[in-house]
N, C-alpha and C positions, 0 to 999 in steps of 0.2 A: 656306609655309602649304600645307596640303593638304587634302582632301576631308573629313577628319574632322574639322576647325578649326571651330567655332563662327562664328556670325556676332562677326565685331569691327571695331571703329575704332582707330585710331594716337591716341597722341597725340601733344603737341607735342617735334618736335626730334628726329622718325621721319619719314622719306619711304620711299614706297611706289612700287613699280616692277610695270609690269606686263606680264608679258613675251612677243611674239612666238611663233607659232610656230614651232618648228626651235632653239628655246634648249631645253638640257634641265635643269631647276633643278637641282639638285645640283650640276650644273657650275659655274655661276654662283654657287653656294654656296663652291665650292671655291676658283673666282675672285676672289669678294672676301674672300674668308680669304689671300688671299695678299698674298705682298713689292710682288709686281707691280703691283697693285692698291692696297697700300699706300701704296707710294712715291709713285703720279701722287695719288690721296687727299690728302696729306698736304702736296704743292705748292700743291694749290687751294685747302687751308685756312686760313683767317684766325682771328687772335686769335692773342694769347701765351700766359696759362695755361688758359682754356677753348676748345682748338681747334672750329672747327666750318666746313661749309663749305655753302652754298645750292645749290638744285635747277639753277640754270642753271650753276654750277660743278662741277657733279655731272658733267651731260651730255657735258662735254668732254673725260669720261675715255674712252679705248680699250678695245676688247677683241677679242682673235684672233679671228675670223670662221674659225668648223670646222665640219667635218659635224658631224650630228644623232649621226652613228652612231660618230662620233672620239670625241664629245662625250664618250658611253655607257663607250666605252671608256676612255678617261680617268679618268671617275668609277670604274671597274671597280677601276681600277689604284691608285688615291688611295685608295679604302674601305680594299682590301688591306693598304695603308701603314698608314692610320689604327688599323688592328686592332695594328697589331704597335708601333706608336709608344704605343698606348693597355698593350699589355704593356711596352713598355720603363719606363714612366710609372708603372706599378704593380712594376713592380721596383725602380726609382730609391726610392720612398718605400718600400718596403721594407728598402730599404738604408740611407737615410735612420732609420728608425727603430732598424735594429741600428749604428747607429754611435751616437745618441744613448743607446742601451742601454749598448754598451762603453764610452761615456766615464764615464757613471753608475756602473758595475761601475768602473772604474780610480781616478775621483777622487769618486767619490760625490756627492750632492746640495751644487751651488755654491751654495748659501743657505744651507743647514746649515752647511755645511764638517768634517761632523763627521769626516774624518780631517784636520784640524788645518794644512790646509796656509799659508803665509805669503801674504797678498794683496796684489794692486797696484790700482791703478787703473789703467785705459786710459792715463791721459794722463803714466801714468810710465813706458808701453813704446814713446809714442812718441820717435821724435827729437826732438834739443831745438833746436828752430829754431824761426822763424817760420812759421807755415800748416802745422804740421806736424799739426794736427785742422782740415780745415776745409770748413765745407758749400759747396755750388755758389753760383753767383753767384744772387741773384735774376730772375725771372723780366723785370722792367724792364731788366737788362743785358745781354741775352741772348734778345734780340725774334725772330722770324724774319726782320726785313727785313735782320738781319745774317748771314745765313744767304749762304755761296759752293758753287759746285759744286767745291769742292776747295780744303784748304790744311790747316789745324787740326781734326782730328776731335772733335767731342763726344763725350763720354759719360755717358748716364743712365739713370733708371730701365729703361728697355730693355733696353739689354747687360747689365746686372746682372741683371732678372729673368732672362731666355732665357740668361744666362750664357757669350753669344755677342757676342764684341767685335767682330767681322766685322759686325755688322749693324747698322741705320741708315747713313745716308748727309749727316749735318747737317754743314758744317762752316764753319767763322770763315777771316777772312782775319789775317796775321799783324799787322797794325794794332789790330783788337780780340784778337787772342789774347794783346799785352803788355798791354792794361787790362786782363785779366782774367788775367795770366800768375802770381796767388795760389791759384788756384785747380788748375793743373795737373798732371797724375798721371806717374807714372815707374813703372820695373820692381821689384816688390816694393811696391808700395802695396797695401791693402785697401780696395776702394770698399764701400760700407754704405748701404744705403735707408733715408731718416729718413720718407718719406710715403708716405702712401696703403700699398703691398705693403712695410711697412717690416719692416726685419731680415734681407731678403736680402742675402746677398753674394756 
C-alpha cells in the first residue's frame, strides 16, 4: 500500500502486517513472492483442499535480517529481472500464438475438420491397460498429514502450470505411495489440469 492508496479496510481471510522501520517494502514484496517463503508458508498451513494458515502461525516464519541499503539493492536487481522475465513472458505468448497459427495453417480448424482428416478419440491413443486415463487421488487420500520430507514426489497443478518438475517439495512415504501406486506417472506420460487453470500441460 502506498501514499496514494485511499483509505481502506481488509476483509475477511487478509491479514495485515505492519512494518518496522529499516524493512524496505518491495523487499518484502519480493520475499513473500518467493519459494523461500513459500515453502515455511505452506508447512504452517492447515486444511487439505482449502489451505489456509492463522496469524500466530504466520509469525513463526523467518526472514534474513539485511541492511536497509542490501535491501535497495536487491529490489534493484530483482525489478531488473522482472523487466526481462516480463519480455521473456510476452514472447513465450507470442510464440504461443504462432504455433497455434501453424497448426491451424497445417491441419485447419479441428471442429471443422474441413480437410477431411480420419479422427480418434483420446482414449484410443492411449495404452491399453489399466489406469492408463486417470485423474489424481482425491483430496481425502492425499491429506497433508501424509506428507514426508523425502521418498515419493508428488506432482500437481504446480509443476504443470510453472511447467517446472523441479519445484514443490511434497512427498509420500512408500507405504502410501502402493495405495495410491494407480495413480503413478513414468517417462513419456502427458500430465493435463482438469481444475481451476485447466488445460494446461
Amino acid at each position: 500500500i502506498d501514499e496514494n492508496t485511499d483509505d481502506l479496510i481488509v476483509s475477511t481471510g487478509f491479514l495485515v502486517l505492519d512494518v518496522q522501520e529499516g524493512w524496505y517494502p518491495k523487499f518484502l514484496f519480493y520475499y513473500f513472492s518467493s519459494d523461500f517463503f513459500q515453502k515455511q508458508k505452506n508447512k504452517l498451513s492447515i486444511g487439505a483442499t482449502q489451505k489456509a494458515i492463522n496469524n500466530e502461525k504466520f509469525k513463526e516464519i523467518v526472514i534474513p535480517e539485511i541492511s536497509y541499503e542490501d535491501q535497495k539493492n536487491i529490489v534493484r536487481i530483482l525489478d531488473q529481472a522482472d523487466v526481462i522475465r516480463q519480455k521473456r513472458k510476452q514472447a513465450i505468448s507470442l510464440l504461443d500464438d504462432y504455433l497455434k497459427s501453424v497448426f491451424l495453417e497445417m491441419f485447419g480448424d479441428p471442429v471443422k475438420n474441413e480437410k477431411g482428416y480420419s479422427m480418434k478419440k483420446i482414449s484410443d491413443i492411449a495404452i491399453k491397460e489399466k489406469n492408463e486415463i486417470k485423474a489424481g487421488p482425491f483430496g481425502s487420500s492425499l491429506k497433508k498429514e501424509f506428507y514426508v520430507k523425502s521418498g515419493y514426489k508428488i506432482y500437481g497443478q504446480e509443476q504443470v502450470i510453472k511447467n517446472n518438475f523441479n519445484y514443490g517439495d511434497y512427498y509420500i512415504n512408500e507405504e502410501k505411495y502402493c495405495q495410491l501406486e494407480s495413480c503413478k506417472i513414468q517417462q513419456g506420460d502427458i500430465l493435463i489440469s482438469l481444475v481451476g487453470t485447466f488445460g494446461k500441460i
